[in-house]
PDB file of N, CA, C and O in Angstrom:
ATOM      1  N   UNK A   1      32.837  36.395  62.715  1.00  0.00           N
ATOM      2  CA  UNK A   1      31.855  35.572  62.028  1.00  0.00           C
ATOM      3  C   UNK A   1      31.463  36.237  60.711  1.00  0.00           C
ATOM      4  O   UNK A   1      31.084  37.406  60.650  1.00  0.00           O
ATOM      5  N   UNK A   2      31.592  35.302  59.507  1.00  0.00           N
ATOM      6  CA  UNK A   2      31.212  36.086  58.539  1.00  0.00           C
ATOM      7  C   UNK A   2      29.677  35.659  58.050  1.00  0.00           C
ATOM      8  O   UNK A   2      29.271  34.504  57.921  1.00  0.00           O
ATOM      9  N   UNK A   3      28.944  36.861  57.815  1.00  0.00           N
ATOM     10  CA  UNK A   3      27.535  36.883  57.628  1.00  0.00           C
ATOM     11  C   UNK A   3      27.867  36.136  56.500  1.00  0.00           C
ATOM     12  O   UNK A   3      28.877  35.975  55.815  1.00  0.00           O
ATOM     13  N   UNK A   4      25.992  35.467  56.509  1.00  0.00           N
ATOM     14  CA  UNK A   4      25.305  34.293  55.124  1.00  0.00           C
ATOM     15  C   UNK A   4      25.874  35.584  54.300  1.00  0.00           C
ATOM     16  O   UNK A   4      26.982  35.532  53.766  1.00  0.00           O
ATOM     17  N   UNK A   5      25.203  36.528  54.241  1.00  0.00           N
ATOM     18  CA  UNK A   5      25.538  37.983  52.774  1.00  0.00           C
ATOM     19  C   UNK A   5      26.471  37.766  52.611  1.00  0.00           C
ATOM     20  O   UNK A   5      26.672  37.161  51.558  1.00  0.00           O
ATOM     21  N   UNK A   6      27.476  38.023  53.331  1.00  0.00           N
ATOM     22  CA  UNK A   6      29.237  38.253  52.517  1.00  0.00           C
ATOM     23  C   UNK A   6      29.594  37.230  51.910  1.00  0.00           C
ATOM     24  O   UNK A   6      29.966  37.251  50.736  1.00  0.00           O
ATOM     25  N   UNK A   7      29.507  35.841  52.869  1.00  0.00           N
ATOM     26  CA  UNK A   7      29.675  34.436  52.093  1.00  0.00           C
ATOM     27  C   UNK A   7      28.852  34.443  50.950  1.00  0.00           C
ATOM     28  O   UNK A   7      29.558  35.131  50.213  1.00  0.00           O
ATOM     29  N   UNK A   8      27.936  34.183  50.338  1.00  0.00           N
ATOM     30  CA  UNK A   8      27.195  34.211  49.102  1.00  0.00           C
ATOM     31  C   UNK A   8      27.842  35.417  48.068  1.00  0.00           C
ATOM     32  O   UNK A   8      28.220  35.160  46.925  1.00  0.00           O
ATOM     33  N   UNK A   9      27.898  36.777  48.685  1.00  0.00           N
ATOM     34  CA  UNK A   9      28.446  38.142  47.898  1.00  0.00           C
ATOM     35  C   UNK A   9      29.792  37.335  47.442  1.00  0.00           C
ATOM     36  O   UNK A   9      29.617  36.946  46.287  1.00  0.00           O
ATOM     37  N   UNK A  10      30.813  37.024  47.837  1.00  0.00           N
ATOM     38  CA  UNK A  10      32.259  36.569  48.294  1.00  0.00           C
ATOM     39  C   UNK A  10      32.264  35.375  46.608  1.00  0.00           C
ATOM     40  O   UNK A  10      32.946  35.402  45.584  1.00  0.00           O
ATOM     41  N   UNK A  11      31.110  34.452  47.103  1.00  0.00           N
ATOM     42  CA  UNK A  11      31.038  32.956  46.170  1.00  0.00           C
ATOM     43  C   UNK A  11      30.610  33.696  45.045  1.00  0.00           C
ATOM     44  O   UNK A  11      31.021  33.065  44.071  1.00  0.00           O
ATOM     45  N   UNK A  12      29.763  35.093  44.515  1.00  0.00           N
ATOM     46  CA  UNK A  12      29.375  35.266  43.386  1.00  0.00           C
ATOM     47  C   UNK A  12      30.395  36.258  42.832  1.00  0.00           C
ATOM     48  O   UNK A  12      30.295  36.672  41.677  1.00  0.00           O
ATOM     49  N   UNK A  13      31.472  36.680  43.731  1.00  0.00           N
ATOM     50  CA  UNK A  13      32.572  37.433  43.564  1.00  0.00           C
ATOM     51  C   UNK A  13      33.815  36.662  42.603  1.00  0.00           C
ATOM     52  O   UNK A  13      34.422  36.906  41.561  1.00  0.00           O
ATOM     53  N   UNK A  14      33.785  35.764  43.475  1.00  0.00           N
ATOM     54  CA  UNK A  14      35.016  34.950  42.946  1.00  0.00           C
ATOM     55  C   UNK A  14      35.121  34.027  41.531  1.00  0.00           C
ATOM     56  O   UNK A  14      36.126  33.704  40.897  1.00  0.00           O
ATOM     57  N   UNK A  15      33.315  33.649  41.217  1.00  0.00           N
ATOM     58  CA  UNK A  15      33.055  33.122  39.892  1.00  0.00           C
ATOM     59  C   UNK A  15      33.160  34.113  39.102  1.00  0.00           C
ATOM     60  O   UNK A  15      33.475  33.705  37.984  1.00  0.00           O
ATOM     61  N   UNK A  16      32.978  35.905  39.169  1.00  0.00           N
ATOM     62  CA  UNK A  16      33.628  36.660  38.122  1.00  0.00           C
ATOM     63  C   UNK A  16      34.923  36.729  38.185  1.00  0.00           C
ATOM     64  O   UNK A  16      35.507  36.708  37.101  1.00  0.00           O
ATOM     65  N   UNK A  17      35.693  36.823  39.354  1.00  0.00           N
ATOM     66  CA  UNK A  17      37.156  36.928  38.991  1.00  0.00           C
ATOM     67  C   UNK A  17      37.732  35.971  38.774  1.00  0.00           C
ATOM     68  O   UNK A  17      38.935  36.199  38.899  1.00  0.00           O
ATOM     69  N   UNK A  18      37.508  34.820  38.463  1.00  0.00           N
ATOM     70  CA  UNK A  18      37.535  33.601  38.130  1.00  0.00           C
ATOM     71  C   UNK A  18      37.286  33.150  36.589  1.00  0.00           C
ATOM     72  O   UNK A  18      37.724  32.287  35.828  1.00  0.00           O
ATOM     73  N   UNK A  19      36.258  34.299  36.546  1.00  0.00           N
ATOM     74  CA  UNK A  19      36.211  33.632  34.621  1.00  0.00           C
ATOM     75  C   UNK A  19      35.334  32.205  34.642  1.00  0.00           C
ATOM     76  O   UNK A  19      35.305  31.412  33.701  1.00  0.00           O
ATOM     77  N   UNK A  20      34.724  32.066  35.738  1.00  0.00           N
ATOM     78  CA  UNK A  20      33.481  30.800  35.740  1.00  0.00           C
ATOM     79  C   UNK A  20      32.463  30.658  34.677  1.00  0.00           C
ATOM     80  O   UNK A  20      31.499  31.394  34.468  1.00  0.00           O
ATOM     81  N   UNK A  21      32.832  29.583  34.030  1.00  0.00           N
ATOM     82  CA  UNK A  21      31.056  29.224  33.096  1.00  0.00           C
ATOM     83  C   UNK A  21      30.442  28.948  34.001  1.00  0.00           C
ATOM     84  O   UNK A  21      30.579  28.065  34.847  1.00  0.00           O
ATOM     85  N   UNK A  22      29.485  29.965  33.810  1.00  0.00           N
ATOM     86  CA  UNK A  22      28.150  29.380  35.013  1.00  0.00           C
ATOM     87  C   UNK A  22      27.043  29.902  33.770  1.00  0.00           C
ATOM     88  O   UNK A  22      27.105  30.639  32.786  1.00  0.00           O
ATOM     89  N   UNK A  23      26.140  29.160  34.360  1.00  0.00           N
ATOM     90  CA  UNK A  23      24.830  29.050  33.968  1.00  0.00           C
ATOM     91  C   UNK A  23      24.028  30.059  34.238  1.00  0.00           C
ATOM     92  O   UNK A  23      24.248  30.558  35.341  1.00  0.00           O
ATOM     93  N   UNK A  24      22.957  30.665  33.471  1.00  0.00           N
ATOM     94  CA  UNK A  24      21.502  31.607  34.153  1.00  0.00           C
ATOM     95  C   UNK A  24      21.265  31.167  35.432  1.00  0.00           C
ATOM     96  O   UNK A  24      21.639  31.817  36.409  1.00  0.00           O
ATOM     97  N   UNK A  25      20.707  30.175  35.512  1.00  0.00           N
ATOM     98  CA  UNK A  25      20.262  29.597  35.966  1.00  0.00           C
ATOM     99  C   UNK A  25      20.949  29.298  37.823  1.00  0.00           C
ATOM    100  O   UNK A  25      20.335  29.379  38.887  1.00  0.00           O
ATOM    101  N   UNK A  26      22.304  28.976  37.574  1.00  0.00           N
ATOM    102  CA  UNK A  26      22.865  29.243  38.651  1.00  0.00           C
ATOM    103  C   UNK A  26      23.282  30.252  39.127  1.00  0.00           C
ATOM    104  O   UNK A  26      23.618  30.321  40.310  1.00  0.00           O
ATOM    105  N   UNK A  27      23.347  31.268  38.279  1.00  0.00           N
ATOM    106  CA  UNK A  27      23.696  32.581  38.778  1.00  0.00           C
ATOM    107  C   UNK A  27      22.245  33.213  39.163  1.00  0.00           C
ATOM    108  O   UNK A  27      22.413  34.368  39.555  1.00  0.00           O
ATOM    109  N   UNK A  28      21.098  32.891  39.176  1.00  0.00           N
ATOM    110  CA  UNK A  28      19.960  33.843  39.320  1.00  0.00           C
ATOM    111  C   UNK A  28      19.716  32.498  40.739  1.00  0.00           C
ATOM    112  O   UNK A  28      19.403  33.022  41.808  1.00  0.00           O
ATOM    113  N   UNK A  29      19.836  30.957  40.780  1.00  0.00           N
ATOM    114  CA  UNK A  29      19.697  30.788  42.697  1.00  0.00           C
ATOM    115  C   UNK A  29      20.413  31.332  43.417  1.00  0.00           C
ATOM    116  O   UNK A  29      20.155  31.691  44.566  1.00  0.00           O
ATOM    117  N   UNK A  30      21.867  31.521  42.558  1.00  0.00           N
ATOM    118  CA  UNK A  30      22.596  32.589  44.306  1.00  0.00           C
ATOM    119  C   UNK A  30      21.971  34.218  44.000  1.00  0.00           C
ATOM    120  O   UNK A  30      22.134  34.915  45.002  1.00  0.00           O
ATOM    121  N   UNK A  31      21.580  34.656  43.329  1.00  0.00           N
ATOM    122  CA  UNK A  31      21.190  36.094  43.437  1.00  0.00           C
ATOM    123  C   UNK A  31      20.009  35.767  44.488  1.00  0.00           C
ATOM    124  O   UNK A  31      20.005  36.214  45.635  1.00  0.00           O
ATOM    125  N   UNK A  32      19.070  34.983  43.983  1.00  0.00           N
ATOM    126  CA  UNK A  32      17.969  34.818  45.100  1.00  0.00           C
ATOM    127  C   UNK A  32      18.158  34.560  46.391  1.00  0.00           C
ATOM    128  O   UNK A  32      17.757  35.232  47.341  1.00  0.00           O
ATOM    129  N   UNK A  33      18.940  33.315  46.414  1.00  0.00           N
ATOM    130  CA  UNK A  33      19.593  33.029  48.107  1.00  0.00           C
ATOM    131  C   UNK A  33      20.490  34.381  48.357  1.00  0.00           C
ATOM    132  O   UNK A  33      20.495  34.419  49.588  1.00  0.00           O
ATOM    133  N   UNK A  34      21.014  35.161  48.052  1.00  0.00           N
ATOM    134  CA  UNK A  34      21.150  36.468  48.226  1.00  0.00           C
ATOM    135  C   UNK A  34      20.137  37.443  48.573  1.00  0.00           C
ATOM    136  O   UNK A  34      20.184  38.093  49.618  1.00  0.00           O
ATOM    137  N   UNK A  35      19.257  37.547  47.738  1.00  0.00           N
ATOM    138  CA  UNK A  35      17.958  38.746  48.206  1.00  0.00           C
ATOM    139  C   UNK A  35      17.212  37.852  49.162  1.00  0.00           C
ATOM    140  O   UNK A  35      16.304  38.447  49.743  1.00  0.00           O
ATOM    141  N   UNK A  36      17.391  36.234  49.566  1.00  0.00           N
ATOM    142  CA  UNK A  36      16.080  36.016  50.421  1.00  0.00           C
ATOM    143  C   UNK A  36      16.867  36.553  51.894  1.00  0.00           C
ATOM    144  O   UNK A  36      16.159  37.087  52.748  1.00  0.00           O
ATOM    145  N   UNK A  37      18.299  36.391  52.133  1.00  0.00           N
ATOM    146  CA  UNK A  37      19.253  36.740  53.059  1.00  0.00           C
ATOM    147  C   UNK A  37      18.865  38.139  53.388  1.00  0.00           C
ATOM    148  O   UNK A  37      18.492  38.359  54.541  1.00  0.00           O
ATOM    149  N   UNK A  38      18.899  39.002  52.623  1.00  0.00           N
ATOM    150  CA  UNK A  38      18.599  40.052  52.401  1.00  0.00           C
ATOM    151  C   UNK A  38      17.760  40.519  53.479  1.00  0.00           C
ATOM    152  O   UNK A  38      17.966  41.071  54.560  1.00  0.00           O
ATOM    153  N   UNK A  39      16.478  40.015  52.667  1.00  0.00           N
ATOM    154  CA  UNK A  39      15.167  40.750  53.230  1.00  0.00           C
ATOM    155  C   UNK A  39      15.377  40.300  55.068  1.00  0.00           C
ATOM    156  O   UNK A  39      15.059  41.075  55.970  1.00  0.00           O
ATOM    157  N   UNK A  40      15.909  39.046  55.273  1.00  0.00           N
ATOM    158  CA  UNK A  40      15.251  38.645  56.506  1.00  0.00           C
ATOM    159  C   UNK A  40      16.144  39.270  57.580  1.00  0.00           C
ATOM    160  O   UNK A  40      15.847  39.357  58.771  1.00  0.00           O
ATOM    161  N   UNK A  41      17.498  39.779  56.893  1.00  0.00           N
ATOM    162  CA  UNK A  41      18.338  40.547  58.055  1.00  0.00           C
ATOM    163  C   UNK A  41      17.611  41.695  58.102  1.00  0.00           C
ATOM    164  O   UNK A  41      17.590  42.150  59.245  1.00  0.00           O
ATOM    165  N   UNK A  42      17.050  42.295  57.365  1.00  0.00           N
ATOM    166  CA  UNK A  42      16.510  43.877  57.428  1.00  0.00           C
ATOM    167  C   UNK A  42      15.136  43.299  58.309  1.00  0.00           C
ATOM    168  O   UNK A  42      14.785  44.040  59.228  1.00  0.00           O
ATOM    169  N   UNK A  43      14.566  42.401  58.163  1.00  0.00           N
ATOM    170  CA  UNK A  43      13.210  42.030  58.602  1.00  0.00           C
ATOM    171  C   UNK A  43      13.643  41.848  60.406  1.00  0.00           C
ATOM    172  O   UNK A  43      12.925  42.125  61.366  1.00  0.00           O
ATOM    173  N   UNK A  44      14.859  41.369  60.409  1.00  0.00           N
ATOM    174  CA  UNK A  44      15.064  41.360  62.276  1.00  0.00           C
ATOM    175  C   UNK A  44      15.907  42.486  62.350  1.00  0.00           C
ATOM    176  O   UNK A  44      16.844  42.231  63.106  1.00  0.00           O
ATOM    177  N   UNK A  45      15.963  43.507  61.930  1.00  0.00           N
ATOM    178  CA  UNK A  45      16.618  45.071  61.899  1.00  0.00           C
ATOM    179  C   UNK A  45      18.293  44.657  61.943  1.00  0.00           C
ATOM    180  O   UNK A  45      18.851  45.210  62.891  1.00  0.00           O
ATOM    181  N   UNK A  46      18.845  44.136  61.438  1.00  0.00           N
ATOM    182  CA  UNK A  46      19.813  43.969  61.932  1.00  0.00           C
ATOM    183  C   UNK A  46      20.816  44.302  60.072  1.00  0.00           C
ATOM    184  O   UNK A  46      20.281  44.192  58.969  1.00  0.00           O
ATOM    185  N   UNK A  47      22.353  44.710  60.350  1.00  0.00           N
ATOM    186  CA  UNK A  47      22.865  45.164  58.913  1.00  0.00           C
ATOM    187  C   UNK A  47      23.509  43.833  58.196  1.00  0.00           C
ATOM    188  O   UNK A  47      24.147  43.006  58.848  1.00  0.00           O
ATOM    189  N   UNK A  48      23.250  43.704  56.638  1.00  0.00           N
ATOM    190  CA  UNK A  48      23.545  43.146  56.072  1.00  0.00           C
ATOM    191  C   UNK A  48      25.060  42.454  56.041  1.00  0.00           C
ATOM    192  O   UNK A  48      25.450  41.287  55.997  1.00  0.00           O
ATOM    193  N   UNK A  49      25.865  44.040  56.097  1.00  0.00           N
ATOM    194  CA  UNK A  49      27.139  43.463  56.463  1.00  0.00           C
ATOM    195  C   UNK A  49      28.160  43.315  57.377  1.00  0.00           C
ATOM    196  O   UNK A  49      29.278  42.808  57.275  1.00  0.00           O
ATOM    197  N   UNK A  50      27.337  44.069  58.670  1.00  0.00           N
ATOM    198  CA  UNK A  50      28.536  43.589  59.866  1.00  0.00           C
ATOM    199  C   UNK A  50      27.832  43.218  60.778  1.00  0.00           C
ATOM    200  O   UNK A  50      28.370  43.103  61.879  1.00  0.00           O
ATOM    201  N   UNK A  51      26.618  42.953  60.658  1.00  0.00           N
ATOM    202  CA  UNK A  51      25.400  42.263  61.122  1.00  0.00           C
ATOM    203  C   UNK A  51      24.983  42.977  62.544  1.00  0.00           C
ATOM    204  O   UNK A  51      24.333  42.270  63.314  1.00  0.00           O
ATOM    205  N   UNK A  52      25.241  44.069  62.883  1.00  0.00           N
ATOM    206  CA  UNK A  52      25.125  44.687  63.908  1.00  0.00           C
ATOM    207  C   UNK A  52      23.466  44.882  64.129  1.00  0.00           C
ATOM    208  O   UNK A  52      22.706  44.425  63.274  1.00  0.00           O
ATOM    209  N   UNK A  53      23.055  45.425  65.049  1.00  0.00           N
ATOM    210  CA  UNK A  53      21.798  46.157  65.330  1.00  0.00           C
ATOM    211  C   UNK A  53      21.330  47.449  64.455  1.00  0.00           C
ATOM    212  O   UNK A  53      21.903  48.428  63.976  1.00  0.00           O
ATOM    213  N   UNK A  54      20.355  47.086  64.480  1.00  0.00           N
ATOM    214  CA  UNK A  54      20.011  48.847  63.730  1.00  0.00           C
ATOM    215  C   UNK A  54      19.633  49.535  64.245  1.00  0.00           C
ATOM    216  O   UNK A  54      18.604  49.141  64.793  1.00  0.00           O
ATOM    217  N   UNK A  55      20.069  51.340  64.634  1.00  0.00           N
ATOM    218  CA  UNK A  55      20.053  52.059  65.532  1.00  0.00           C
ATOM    219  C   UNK A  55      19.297  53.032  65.382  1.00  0.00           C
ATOM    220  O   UNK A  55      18.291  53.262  66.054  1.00  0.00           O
ATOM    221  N   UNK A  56      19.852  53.872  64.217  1.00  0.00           N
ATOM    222  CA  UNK A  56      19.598  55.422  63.470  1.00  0.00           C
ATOM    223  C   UNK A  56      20.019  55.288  62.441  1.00  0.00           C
ATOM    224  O   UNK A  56      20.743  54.345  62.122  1.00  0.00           O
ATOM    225  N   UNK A  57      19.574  56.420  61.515  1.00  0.00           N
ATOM    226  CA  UNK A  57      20.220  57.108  59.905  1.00  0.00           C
ATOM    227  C   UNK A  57      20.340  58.333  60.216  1.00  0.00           C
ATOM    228  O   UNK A  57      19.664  58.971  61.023  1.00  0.00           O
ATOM    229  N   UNK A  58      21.242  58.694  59.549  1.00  0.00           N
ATOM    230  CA  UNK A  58      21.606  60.349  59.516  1.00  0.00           C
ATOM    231  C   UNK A  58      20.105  61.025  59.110  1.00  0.00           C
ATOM    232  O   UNK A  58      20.017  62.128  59.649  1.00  0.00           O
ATOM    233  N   UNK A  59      19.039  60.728  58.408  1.00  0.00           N
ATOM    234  CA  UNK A  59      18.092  61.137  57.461  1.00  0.00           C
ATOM    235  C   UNK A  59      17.352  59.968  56.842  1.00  0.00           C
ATOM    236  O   UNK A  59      17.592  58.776  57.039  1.00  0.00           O
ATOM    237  N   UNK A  60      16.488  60.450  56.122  1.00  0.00           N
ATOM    238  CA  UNK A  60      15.461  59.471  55.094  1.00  0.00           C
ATOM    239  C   UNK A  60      16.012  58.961  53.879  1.00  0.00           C
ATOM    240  O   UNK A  60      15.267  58.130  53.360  1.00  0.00           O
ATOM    241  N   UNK A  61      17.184  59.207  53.183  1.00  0.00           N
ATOM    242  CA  UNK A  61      17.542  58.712  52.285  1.00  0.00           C
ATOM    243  C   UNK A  61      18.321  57.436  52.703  1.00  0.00           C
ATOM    244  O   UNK A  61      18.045  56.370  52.151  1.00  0.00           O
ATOM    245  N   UNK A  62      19.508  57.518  53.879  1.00  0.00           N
ATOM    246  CA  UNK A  62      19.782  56.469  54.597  1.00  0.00           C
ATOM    247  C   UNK A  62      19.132  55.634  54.376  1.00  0.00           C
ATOM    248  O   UNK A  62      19.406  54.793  53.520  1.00  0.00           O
ATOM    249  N   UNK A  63      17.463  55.615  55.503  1.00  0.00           N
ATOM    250  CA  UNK A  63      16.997  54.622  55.726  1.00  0.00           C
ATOM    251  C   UNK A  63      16.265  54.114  54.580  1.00  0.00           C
ATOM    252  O   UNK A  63      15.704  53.024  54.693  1.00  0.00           O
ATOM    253  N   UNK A  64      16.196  54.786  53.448  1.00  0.00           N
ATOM    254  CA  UNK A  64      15.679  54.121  52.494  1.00  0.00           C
ATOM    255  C   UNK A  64      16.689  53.383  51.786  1.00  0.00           C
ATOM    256  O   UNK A  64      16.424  52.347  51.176  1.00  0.00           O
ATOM    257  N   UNK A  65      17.746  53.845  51.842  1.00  0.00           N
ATOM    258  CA  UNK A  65      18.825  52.456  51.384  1.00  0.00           C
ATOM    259  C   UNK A  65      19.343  51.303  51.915  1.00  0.00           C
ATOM    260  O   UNK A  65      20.168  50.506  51.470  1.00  0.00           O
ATOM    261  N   UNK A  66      18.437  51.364  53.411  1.00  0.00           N
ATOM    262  CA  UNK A  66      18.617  50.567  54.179  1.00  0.00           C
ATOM    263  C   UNK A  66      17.906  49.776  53.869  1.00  0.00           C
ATOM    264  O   UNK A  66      18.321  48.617  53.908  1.00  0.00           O
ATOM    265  N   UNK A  67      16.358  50.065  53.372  1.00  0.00           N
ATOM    266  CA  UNK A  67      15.340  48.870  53.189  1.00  0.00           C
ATOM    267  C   UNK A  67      16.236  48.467  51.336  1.00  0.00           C
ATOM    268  O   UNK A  67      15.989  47.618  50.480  1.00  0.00           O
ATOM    269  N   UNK A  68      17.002  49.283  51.405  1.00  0.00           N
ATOM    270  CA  UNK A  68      17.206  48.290  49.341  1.00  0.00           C
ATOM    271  C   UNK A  68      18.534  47.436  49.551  1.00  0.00           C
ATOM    272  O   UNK A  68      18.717  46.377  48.950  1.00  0.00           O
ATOM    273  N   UNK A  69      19.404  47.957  50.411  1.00  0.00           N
ATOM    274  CA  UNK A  69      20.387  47.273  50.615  1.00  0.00           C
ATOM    275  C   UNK A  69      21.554  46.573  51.850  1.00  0.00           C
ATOM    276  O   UNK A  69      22.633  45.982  51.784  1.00  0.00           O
ATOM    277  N   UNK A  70      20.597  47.046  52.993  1.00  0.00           N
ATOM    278  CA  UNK A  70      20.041  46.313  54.324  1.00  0.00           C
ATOM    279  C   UNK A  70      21.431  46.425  55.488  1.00  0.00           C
ATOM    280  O   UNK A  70      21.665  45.830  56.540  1.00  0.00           O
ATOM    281  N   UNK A  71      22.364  47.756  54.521  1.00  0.00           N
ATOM    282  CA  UNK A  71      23.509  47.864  55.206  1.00  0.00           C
ATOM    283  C   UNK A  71      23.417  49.288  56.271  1.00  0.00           C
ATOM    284  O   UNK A  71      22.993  50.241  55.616  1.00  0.00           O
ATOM    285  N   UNK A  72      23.670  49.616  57.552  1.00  0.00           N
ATOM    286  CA  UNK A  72      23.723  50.375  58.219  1.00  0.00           C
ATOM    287  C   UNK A  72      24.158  51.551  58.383  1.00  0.00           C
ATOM    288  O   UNK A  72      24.479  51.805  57.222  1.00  0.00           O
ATOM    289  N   UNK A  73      24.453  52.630  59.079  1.00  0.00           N
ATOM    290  CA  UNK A  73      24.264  53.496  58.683  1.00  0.00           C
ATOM    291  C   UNK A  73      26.526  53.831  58.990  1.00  0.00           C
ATOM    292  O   UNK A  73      27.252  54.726  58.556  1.00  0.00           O
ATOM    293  N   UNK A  74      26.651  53.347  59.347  1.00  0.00           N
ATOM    294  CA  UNK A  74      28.569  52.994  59.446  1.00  0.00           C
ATOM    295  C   UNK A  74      28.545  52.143  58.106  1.00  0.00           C
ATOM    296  O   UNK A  74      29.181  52.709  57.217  1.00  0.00           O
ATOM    297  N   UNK A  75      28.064  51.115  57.782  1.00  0.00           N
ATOM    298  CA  UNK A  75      28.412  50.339  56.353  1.00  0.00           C
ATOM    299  C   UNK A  75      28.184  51.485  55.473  1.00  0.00           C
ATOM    300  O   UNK A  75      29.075  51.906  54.736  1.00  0.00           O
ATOM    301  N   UNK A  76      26.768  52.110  55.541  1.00  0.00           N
ATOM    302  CA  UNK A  76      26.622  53.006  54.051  1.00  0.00           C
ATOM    303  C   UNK A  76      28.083  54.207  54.149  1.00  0.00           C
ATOM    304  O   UNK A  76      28.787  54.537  53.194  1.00  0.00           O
ATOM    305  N   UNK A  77      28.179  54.534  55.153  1.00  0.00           N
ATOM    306  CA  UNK A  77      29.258  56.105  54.912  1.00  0.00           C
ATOM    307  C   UNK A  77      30.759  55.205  54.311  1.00  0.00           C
ATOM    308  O   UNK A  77      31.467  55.741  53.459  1.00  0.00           O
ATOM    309  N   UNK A  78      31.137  53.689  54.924  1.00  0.00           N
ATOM    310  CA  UNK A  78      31.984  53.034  54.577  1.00  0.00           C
ATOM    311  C   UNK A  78      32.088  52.767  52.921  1.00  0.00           C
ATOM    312  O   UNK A  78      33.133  52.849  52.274  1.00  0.00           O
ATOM    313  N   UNK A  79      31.226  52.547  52.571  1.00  0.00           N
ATOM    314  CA  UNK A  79      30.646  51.967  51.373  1.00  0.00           C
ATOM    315  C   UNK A  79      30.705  53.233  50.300  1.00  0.00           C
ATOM    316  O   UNK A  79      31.381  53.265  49.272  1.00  0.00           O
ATOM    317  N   UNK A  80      29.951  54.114  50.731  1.00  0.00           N
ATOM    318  CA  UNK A  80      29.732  55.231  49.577  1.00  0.00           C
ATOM    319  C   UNK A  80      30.605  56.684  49.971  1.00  0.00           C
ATOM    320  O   UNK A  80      30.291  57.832  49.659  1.00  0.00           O
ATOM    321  N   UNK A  81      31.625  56.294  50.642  1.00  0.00           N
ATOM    322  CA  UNK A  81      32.460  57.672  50.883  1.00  0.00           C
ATOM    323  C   UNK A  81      33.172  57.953  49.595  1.00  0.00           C
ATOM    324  O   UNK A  81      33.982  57.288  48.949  1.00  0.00           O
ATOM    325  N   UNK A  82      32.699  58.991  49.433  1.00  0.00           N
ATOM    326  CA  UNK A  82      33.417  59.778  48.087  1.00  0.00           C
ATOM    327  C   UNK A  82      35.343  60.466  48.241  1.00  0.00           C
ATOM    328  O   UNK A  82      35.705  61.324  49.047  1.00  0.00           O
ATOM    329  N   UNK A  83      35.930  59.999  47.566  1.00  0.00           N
ATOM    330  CA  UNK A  83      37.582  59.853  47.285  1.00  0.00           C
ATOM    331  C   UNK A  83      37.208  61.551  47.482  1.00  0.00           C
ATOM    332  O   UNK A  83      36.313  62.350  47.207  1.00  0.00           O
ATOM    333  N   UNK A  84      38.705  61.488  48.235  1.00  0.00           N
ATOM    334  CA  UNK A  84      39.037  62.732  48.818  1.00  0.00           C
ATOM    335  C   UNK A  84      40.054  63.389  47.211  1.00  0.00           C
ATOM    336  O   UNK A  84      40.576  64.503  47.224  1.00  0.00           O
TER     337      UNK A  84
END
């Protein structure tokens, strides 16, 4: 099942690689229908992008990137692993 986030991330993905005229205007309702997605997965603890439960963070910086970007603590090491 793919989360509301990825679908919306995915649709604002593809109008840049796409080369889309879009509007302010339409690009700032999907940013919003984006951050309202946002808040309410973090609001039922659950991760932005593989929609799992929320468990633990390694630490406090984790969980503070958890409240900015609502991804878990397997998404963040996925996400921000630094090239070997």
């Amino acid at each position: 099942m793919t989360s509301r986030i990825r679908a919306l991330n995915e649709e604002l993905y593809q109008d840049f690689q796409e080369n889309k005229k879009v509007t302010t205007s339409s690009i700032l309702t999907k940013l919003t229908k984006l951050r309202r997605e946002l808040r309410k997965s973090i609001n039922e603890n659950k991760c932005s992008w593989c929609e799992c439960d929320i468990e633990k963070f390694r630490d406090k910086t984790s969980r503070t990137e958890y409240l900015i970007s609502g991804l878990c603590q397997d998404c963040q090491d996925a996400t921000f692993k630094e090239a070997n």
